[in-house]
ZAMARGU-4260 file (C-alpha; in steps of 0.2 Angstrom, whole numbers, plus 5000, padded with zeros to 4 digits):
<rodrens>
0) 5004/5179/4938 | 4993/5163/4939 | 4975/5165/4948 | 4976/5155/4964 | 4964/5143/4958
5) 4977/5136/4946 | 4991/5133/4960 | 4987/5119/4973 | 4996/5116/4992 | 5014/5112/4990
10) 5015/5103/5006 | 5014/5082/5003 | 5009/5078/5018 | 4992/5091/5016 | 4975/5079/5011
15) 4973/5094/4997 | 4992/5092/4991 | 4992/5092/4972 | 4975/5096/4972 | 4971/5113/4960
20) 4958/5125/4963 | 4953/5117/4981 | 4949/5137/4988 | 4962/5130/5002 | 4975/5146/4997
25) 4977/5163/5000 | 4990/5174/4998 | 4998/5180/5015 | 5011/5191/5010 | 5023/5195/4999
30) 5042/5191/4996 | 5057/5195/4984 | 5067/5208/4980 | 5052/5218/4973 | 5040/5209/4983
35) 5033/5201/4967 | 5031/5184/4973 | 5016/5178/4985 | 5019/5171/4997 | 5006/5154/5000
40) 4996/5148/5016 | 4985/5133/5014 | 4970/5134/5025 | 4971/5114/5026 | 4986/5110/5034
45) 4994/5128/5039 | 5008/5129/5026 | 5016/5143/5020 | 5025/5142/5003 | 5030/5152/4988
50) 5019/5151/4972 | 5034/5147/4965 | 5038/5131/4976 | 5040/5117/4965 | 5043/5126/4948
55) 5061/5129/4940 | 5061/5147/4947 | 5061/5141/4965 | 5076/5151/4973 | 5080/5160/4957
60) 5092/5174/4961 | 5089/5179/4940 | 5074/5190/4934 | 5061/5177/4925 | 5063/5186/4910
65) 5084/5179/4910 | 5080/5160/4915 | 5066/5162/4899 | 5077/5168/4889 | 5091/5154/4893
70) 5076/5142/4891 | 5069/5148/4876 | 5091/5145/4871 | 5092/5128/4873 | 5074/5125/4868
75) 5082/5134/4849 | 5095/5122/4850 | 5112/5133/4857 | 5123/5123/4867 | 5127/5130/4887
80) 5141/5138/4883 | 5136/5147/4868 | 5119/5152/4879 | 5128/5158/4891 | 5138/5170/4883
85) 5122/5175/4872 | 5113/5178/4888 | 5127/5185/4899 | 5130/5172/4912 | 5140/5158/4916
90) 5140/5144/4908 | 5136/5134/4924 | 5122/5146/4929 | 5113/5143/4911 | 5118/5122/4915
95) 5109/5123/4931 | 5093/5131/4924 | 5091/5118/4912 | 5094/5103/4923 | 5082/5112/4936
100) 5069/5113/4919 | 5074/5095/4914 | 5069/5089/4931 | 5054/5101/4933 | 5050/5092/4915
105) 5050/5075/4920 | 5039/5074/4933 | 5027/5084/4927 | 5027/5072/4912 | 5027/5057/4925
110) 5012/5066/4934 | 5001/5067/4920 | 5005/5049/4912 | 5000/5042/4927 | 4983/5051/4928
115) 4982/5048/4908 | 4968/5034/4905 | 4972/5017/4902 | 4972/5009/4885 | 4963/4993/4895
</rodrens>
């Protein structure tokens, strides 16, 4: 579980949106089938959100520990189909997790080339 300081306001239209370890967040309850996700309110603009907003594991119905492991699959080199049945899902569940990853991926890279200094 990450400290608060390392998570930042999910919210785009917040001035602190983005911004990590602004002391704008506390946790305000708790959510999931076990109630091991925190719930988020941003002390800035009055948002609530899950810590997990804006990560591949937004919405997962599947225990962390599954998606990693498809993940960690396709990272190897397995095709879907064949992490799927090594996994014990679908092959269309395993295909959604890695788009959801692949899209996670790319604007995280985007984020940080664009905050990367200049060669000029």
């Amino acid at each position: 579980m990450k400290r608060l300081e390392e998570l930042c306001c999910q919210n785009s239209e917040c001035p602190r949106y983005g911004k990590r370890g602004a002391g704008n967040l506390t946790v305000c309850g708790r959510i999931g089938t076990n109630k091991s996700i925190r719930q988020l309110y941003c002390r800035v603009c009055k948002a609530r959100f899950s810590e997990r907003k804006g990560t591949p594991l937004y919405y997962a119905k599947l225990p962390v520990a599954k998606v990693l492991s498809i993940l960690e699959h396709i990272q190897e080199g397995c095709g879907v189909r064949q992490t799927g049945r090594l996994v014990k899902v679908s092959k269309d569940t395993a295909n959604r997790y890695v788009w959801l990853a692949g899209d996670h991926a790319a604007a995280l890279h985007d984020e940080l080339v664009a905050l990367s200094p200049s060669d000029s």
